[in-house]
Wavefront OBJ file of the C-alpha trace (Angstrom):
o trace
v 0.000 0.000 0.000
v 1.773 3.822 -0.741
v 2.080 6.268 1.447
v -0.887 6.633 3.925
v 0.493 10.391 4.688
v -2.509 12.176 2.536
v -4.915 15.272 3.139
v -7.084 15.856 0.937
v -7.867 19.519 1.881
v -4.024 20.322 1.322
v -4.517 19.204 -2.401
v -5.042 21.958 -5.171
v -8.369 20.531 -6.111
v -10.037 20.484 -2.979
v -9.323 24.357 -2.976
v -10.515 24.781 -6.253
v -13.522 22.771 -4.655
v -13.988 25.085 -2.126
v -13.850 27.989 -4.255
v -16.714 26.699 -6.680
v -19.138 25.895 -3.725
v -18.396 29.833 -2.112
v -19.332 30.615 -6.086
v -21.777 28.573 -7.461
v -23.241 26.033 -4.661
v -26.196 27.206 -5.373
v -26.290 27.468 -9.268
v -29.315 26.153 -10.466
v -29.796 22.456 -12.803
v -32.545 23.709 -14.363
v -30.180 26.577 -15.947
v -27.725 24.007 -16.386
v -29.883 22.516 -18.906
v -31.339 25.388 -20.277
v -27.497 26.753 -21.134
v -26.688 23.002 -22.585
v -29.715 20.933 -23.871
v -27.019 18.060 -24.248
v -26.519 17.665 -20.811
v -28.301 14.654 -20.283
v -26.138 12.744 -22.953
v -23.063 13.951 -21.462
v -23.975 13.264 -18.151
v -24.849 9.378 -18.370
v -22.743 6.172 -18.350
v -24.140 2.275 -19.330
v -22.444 -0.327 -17.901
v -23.395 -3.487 -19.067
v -27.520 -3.382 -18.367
v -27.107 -0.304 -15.733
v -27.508 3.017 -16.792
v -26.717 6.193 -14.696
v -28.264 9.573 -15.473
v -26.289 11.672 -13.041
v -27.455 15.470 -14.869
v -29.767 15.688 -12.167
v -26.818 17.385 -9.439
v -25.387 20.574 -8.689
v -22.778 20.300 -10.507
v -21.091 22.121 -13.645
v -18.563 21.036 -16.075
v -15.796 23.156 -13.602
v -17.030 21.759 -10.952
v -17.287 18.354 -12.426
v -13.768 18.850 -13.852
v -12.475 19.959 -10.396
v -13.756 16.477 -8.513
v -11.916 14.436 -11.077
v -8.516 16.433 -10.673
v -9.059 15.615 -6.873
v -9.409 11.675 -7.741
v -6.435 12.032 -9.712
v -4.638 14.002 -7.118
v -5.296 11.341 -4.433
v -3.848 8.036 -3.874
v -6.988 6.194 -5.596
v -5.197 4.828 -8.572
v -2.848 3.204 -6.464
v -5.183 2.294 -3.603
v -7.612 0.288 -5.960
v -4.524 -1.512 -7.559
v -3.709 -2.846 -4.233
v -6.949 -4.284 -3.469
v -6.919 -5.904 -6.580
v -3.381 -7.272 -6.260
v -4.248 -8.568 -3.355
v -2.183 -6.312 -1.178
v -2.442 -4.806 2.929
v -5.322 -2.181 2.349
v -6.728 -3.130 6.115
v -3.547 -1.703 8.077
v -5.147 -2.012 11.646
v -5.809 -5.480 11.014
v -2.958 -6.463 8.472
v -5.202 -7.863 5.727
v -5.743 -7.526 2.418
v -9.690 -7.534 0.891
v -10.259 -9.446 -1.932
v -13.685 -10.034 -2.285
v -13.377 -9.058 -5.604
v -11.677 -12.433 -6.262
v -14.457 -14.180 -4.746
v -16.151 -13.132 -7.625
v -13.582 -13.782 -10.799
v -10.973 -16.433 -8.892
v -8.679 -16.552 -12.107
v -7.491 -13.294 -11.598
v -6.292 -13.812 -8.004
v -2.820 -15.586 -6.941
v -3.015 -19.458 -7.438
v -3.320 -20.346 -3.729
v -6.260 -18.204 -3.324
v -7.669 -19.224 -6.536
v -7.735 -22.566 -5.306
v -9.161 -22.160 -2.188
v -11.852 -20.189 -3.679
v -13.218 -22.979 -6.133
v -12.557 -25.667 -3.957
v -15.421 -23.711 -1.663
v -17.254 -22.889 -4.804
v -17.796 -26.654 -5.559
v -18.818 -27.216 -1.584
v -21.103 -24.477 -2.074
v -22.524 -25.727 -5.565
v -22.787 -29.775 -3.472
v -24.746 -28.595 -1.105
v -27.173 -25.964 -2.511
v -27.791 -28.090 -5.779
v -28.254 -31.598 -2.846
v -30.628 -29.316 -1.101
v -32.628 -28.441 -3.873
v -32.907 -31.735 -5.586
v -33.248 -33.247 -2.305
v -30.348 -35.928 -2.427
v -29.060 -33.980 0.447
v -31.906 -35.071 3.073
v -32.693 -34.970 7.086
v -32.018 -37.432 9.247
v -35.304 -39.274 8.687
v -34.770 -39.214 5.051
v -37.242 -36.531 4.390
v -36.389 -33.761 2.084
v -35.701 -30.290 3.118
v -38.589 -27.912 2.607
v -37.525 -25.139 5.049
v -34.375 -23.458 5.587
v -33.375 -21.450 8.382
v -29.847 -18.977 8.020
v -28.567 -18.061 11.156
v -26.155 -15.020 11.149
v -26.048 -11.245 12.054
v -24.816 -7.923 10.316
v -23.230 -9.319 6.398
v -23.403 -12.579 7.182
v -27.552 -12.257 7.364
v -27.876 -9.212 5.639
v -26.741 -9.799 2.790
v -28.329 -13.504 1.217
v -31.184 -11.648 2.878
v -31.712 -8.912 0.424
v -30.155 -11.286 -2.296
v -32.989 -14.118 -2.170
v -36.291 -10.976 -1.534
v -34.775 -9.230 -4.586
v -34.470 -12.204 -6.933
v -37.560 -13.439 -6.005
v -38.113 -14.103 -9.446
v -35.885 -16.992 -9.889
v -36.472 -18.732 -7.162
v -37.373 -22.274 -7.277
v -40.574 -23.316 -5.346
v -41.045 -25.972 -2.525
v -37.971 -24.709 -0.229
v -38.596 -21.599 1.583
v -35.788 -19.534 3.297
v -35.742 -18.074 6.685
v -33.521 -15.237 8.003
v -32.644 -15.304 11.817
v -30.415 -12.311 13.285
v -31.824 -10.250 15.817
v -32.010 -12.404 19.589
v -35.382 -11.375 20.097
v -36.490 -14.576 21.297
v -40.267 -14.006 20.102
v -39.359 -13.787 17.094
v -37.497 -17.195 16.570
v -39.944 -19.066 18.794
v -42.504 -17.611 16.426
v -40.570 -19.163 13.511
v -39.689 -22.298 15.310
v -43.295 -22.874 16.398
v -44.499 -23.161 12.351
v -41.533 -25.459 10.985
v -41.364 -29.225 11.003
v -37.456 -30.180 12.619
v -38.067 -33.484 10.222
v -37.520 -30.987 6.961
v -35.680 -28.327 7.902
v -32.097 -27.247 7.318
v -29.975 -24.706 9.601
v -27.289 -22.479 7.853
v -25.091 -20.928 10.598
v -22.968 -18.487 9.169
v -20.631 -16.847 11.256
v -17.197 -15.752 10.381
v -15.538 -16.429 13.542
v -18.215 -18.714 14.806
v -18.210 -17.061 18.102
v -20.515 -14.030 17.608
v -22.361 -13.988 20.554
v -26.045 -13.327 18.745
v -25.722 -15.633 16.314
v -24.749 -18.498 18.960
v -27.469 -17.515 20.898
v -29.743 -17.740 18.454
v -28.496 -20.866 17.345
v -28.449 -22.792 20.906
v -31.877 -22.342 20.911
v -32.731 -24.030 17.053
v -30.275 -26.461 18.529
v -32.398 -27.366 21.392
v -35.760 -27.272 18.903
v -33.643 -29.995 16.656
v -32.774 -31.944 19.900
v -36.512 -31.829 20.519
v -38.045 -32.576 17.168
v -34.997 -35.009 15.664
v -34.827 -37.222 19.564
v -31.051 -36.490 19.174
v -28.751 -35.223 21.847
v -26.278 -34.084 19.142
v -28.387 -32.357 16.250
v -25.363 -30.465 14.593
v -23.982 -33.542 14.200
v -26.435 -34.594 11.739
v -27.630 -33.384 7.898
v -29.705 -30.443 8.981
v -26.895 -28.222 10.059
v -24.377 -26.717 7.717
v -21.892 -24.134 8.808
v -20.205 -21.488 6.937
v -17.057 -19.824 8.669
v -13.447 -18.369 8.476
v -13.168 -20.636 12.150
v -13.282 -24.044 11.106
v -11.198 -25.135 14.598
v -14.694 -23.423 16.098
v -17.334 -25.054 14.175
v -15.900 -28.439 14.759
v -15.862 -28.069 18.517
v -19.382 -27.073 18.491
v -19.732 -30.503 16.712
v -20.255 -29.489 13.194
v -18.799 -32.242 10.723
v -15.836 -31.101 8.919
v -17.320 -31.870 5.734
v -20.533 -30.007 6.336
v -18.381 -26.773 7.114
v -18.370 -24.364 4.168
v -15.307 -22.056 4.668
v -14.038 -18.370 3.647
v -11.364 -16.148 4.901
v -10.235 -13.266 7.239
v -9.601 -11.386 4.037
v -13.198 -11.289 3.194
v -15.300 -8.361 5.567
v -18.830 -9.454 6.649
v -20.363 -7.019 4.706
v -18.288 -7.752 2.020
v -19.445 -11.694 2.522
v -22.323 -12.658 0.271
v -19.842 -13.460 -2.760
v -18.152 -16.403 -0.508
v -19.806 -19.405 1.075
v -22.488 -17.204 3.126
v -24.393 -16.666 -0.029
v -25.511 -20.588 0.334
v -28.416 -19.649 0.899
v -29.177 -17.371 -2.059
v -27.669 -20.925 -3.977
v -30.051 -22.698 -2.262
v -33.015 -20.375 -3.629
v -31.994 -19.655 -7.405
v -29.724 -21.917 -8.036
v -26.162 -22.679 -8.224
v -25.978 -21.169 -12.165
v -28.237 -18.038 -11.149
v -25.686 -17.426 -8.466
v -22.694 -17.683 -10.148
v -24.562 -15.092 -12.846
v -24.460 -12.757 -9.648
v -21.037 -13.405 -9.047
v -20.013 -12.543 -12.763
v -22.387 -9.294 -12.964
v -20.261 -8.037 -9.926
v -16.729 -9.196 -11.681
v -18.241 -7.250 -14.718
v -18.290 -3.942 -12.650
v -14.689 -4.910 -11.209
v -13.511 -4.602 -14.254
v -14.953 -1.742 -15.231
v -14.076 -0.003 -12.526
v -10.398 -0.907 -12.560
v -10.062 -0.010 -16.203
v -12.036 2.634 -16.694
v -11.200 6.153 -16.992
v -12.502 8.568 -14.024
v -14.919 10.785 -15.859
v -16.332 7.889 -17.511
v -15.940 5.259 -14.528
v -19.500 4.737 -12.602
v -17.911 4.005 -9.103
v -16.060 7.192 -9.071
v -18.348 9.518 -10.266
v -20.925 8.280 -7.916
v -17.961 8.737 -5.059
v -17.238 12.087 -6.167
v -20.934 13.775 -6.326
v -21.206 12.365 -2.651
v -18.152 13.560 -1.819
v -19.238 16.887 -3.053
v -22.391 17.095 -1.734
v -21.010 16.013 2.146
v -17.724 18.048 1.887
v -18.102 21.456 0.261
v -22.295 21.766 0.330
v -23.070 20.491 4.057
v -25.161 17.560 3.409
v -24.772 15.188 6.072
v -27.309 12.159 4.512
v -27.490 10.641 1.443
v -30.813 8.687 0.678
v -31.728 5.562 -1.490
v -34.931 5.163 -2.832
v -35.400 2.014 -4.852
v -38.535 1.974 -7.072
v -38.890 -2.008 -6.572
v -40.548 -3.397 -3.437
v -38.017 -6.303 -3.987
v -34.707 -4.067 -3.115
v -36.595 -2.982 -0.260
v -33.643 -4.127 1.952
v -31.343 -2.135 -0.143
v -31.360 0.978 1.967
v -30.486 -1.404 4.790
v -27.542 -3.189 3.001
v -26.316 0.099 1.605
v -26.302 1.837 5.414
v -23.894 -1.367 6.839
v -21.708 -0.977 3.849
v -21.456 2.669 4.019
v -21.869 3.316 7.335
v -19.551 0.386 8.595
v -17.415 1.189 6.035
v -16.679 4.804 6.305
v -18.090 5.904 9.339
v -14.584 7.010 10.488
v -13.114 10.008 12.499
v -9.339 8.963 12.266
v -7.154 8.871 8.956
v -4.904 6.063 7.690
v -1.939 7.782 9.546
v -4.278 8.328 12.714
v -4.334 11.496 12.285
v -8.020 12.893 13.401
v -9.639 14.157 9.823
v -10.442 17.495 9.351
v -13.090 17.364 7.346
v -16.363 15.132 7.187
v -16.102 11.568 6.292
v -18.966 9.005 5.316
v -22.571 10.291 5.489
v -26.170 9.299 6.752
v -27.692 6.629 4.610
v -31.472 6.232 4.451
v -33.980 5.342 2.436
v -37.284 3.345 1.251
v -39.143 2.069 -1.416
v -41.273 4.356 -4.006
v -44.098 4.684 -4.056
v -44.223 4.469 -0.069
v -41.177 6.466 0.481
v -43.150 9.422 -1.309
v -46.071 9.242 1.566
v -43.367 9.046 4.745
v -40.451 10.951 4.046
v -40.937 13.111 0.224
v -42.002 16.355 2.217
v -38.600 16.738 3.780
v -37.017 16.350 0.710
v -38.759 18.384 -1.299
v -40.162 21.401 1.113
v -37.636 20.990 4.488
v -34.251 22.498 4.908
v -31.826 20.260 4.434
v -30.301 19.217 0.933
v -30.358 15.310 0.883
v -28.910 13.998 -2.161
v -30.950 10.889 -3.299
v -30.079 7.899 -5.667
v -33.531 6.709 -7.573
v -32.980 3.030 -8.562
v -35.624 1.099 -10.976
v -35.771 -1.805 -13.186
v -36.806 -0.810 -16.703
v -38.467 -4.282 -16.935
v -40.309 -6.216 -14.507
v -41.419 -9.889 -15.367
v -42.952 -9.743 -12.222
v -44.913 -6.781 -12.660
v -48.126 -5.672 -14.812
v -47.473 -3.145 -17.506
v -50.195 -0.492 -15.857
v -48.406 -0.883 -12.621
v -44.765 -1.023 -13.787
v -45.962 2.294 -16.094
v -46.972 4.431 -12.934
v -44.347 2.897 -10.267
v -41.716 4.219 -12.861
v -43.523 7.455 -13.505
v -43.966 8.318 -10.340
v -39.904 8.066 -10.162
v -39.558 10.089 -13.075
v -41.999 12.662 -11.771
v -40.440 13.059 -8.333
v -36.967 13.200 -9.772
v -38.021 16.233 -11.953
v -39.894 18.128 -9.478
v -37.020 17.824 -6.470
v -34.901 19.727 -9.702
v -37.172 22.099 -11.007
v -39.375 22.655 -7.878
v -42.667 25.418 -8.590
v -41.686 29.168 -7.338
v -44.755 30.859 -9.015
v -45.537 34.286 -6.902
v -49.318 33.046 -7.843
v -49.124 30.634 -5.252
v -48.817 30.750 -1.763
v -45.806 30.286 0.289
v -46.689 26.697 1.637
v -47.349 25.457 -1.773
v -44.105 26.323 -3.093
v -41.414 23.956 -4.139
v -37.811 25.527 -4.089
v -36.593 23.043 -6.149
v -32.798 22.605 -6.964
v -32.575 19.278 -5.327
v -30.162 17.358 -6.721
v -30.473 13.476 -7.617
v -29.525 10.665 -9.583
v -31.373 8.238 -11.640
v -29.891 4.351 -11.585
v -31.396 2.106 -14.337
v -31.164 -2.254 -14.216
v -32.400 -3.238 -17.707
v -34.348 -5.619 -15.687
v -33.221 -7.029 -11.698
v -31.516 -9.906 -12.791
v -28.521 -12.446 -10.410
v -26.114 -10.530 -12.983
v -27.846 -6.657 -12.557
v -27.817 -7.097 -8.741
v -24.500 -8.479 -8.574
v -23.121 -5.125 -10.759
v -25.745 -3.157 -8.464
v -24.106 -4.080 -5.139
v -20.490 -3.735 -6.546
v -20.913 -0.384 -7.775
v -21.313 1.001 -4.614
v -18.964 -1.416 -2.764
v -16.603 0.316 -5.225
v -18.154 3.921 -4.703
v -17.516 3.165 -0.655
v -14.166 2.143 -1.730
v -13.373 5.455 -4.015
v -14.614 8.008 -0.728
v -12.577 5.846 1.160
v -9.728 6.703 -0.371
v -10.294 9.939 -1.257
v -10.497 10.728 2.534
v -7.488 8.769 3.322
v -9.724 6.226 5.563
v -10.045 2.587 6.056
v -12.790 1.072 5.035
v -12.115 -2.420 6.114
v -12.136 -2.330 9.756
v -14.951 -1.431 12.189
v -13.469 -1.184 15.320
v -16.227 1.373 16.665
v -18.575 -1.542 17.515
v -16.107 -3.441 19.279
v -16.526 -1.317 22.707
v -20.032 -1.399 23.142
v -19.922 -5.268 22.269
v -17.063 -5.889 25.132
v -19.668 -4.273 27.615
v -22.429 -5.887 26.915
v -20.979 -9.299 27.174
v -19.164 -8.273 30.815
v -22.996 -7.277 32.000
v -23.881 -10.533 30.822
v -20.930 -12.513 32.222
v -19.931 -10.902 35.517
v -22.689 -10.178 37.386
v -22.378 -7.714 40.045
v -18.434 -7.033 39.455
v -19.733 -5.450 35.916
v -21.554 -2.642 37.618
v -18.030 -1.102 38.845
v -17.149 1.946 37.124
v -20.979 1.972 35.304
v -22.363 5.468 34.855
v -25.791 5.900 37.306
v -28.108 5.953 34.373
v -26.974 2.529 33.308
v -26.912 1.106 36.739
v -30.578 2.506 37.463
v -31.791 0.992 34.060
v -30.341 -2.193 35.368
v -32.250 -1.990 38.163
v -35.253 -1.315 36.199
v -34.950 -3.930 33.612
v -34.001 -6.833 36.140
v -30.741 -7.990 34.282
l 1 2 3 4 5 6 7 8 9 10 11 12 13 14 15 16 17 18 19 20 21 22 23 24 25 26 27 28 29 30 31 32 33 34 35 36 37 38 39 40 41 42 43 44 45 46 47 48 49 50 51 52 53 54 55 56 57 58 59 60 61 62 63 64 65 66 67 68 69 70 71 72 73 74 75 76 77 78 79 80 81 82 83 84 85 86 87 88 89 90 91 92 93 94 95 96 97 98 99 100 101 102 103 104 105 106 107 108 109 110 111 112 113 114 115 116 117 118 119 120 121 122 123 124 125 126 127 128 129 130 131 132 133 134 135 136 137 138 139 140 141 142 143 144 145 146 147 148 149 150 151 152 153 154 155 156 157 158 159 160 161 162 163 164 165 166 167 168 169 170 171 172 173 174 175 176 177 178 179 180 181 182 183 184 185 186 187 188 189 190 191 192 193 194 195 196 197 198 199 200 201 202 203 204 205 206 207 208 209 210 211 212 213 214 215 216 217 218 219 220 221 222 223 224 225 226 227 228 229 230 231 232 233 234 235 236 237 238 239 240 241 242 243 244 245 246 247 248 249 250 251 252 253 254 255 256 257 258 259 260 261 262 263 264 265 266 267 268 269 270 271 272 273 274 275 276 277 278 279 280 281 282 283 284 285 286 287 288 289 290 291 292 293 294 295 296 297 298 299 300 301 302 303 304 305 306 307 308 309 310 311 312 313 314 315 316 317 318 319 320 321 322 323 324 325 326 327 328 329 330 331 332 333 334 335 336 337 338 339 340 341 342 343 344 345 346 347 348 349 350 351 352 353 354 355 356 357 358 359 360 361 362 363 364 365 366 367 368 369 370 371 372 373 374 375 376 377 378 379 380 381 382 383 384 385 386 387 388 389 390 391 392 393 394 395 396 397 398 399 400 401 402 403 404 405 406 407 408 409 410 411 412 413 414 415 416 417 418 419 420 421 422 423 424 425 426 427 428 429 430 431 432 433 434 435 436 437 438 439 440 441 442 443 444 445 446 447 448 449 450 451 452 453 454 455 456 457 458 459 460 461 462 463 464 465 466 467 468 469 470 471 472 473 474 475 476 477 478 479 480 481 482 483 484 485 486 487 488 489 490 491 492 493 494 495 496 497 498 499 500 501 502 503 504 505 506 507 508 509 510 511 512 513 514 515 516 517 518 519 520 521 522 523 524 525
């Protein structure tokens, strides 16, 4: 990795930057176009079956030209060929991050291109046994239900994967997401499933998360029950998928029933590896893989790609702008499909997780603000909850609009006005309705800057190039403020003390504040 000795307010083009929002923050996008009606044309990048149409912002071709002299001014260039070569971009924890290879092995070292596949072809056994039913209970029943057991990326993610491609999924095996210890809610699911037919996926990539073993004693103890077996991991209904083999085995998981990955691979960075077994399990093995290439697709794109014409980085840079030199402090995501309605979720870990950081690569406290809010909801529903603050309240929130242009799912009347209604609320946060006729509550100021994403239709491949773009735009801010985006050592506090007021009874209440001590009093811990 190069120097991590980099600020990007001492650059030329973060001056320049500055400069532009004292001068023309405020310039309007409706003049924009009026002054250039080929805006929209220049302003707009396909990838493969996404198109952006990023003419929608705040931003002028100095501007514009300013935020790409800042990428090339920072160490990005060199930065993303690290993480590709497989180098140390995680400094505090001495690790490279190669996801990406999860997704195109060949292009990764030979050890780790080996490893890979060989997990691949555990992950391909297993999903393809489940849903053929070779790979049965321990009565010889098939598997109907299947229960994943994980928290944060390692639930998250095959989550969102298997709503959003509900489409391919393959009837007769339904999936079940468990990550929150709320114990109503997995006795609620554990009171409707059979133990006879039902598989359990515990995915954890230590296999000593605390939540996700709690969880899991207690589906244990339900298999115990149901199967009259003492040792229920033991048998076919429990799979596990971790980077601590030594772990799963002395919880009494059979070595060939554990699916591995590595400490290279973050947990929200996890779905490409053996925790997406479940989204296997619900498309299919080939559907899977599709997602796997989609995201290798946008890899290489953007690698190779020029900045100004490079999806990932422009999307980094209008954030960038937006949070650095115009004061927004959210960014919101409003998918148009009520099957990415966990996308807002998956996009706040990754962002959030990723570059919700106070402390540069040379631990240096920044000077300047680092990764933003991220929020969001479906359309049409986000337009009755949230719409009024965005178009009439006073803060600027950037928002990202994502649709699929074709929905198999869908009925063309619907499809028509879900996508209008985008279209519509897209134009009126730009050109808002001043008119002195009307009066001052009515008016829309306008000059509310967004960007409209576009999947040809939501394909494995489309949502695999969906969710790498803005792994990649994460990546890019990242960089740009001289951050790591690979750690998250700002949950690890909070986690320690929890498990001491757990654990240690009275001796945890030394050194407590008195509001914490009187809410343990209150809540009978």
């Amino acid at each position: 990795m190069d120097s991590i000795d980099f600020d990007p307010a001492d650059t030329p083009a973060w001056s320049r930057l500055s400069a532009l929002a004292a001068s023309h923050g405020n310039d309007s996008i409706s003049d924009y176009f009026r002054d250039d009606p080929e805006r929209p044309e220049r302003y707009s990048l396909r990838v493969g079956e996404l198109y952006l149409d990023y003419s929608k912002n705040r931003v002028s071709d100095a501007i514009f030209s300013a935020l790409m002299d800042l990428a090339e001014q920072s160490p990005l260039s060199s930065r993303r060929e690290a993480l590709f070569a497989g180098d140390i971009v995680n400094p505090s924890e001495s690790r490279p991050a190669l996801h990406t290879a999860l997704r195109h092995p060949q292009g990764a070292k030979p050890e780790i291109r080996d490893a890979i596949r060989a997990e691949q072809e555990k992950l391909r056994f297993y999903s393809e046994g489940v849903r053929d039913g070779s790979w049965r209970g321990a009565t010889g029943k098939a598997f109907t239900d299947v229960v994943h057991i994980g928290i944060g990326g390692s639930e998250l993610g095959p989550r969102l994967a298997c709503q959003a491609l509900r489409e391919f999924r393959t009837p007769g095996i339904t999936l079940h997401f468990l990550a929150n210890v709320d114990g109503a809610e997995v006795n609620t699911l554990l009171a409707r499933l059979n133990p006879e037919t039902s598989l359990v996926i515990v995915a954890s990539k230590t296999f000593t998360t605390r939540e996700t073993r709690l969880n899991t004693d207690t589906v244990m103890s339900w298999l115990a029950r149901g199967l009259d077996r003492d040792d229920p991991q033991a048998t076919s209904h429990v799979l596990g998928v971790t980077a601590g083999a030594p772990e799963a085995l002395a919880f009494g998981i059979p070595e060939k029933q554990i699916l591995g990955f590595w400490d290279w691979v973050g947990g929200r960075y996890s779905l490409w590896s053996a925790v997406g077994l479940p989204v296997a399990i619900a498309i299919g093995y080939e559907p899977f893989s599709q997602m796997l290439s989609g995201a290798a697709h946008m890899d290489a794109h953007f690698r190779t790609a020029p900045h100004e014409h490079n999806m990932p980085v422009i999307l980094a840079l209008l954030g960038l702008w937006y949070s650095n030199f115009l004061g927004a402090p959210s960014h919101c995501v409003v998918p148009y499909c009520e099957r990415l309605g966990l996308l807002p979720a998956y996009l706040q870990q990754l962002d959030m997780e990723s570059n919700g950081k106070a402390v540069t690569l040379d631990e240096h406290v920044t000077g300047y603000r680092t990764g933003p809010i991220v929020w969001g909801q479906t359309g049409t529903s986000a337009q009755h909850a949230f719409f009024q603050l965005l178009h009439q309240g006073t803060h600027l929130v950037p928002v990202d609009m994502i649709a699929a242009v074709r929905d198999n799912l869908s009925s063309r009347r619907h499809h028509r006005v879900l996508l209008g209604n985008m279209l519509a609320q897209a134009a009126v946060l730009m050109a808002g309705n001043n008119s002195a006729e009307l009066p001052a509550h009515r008016r829309y100021p306008g000059n509310r800057p967004s960007n409209t994403l576009l999947l040809d239709t939501l394909s494995p491949a489309n949502l695999g190039a969906l969710l790498a773009l803005y792994e990649h735009k994460v990546f890019t801010q990242a960089s740009l403020w001289n951050i790591n985006p690979f750690d998250q050592w700002g949950v690890e506090l909070g986690k320690k003390l929890a498990a001491q007021l757990m654990d240690d009874g009275e001796q945890s209440l030394a050194g407590l504040d008195p509001s914490t001590r009187d809410l343990l009093d209150h809540l009978e811990l």
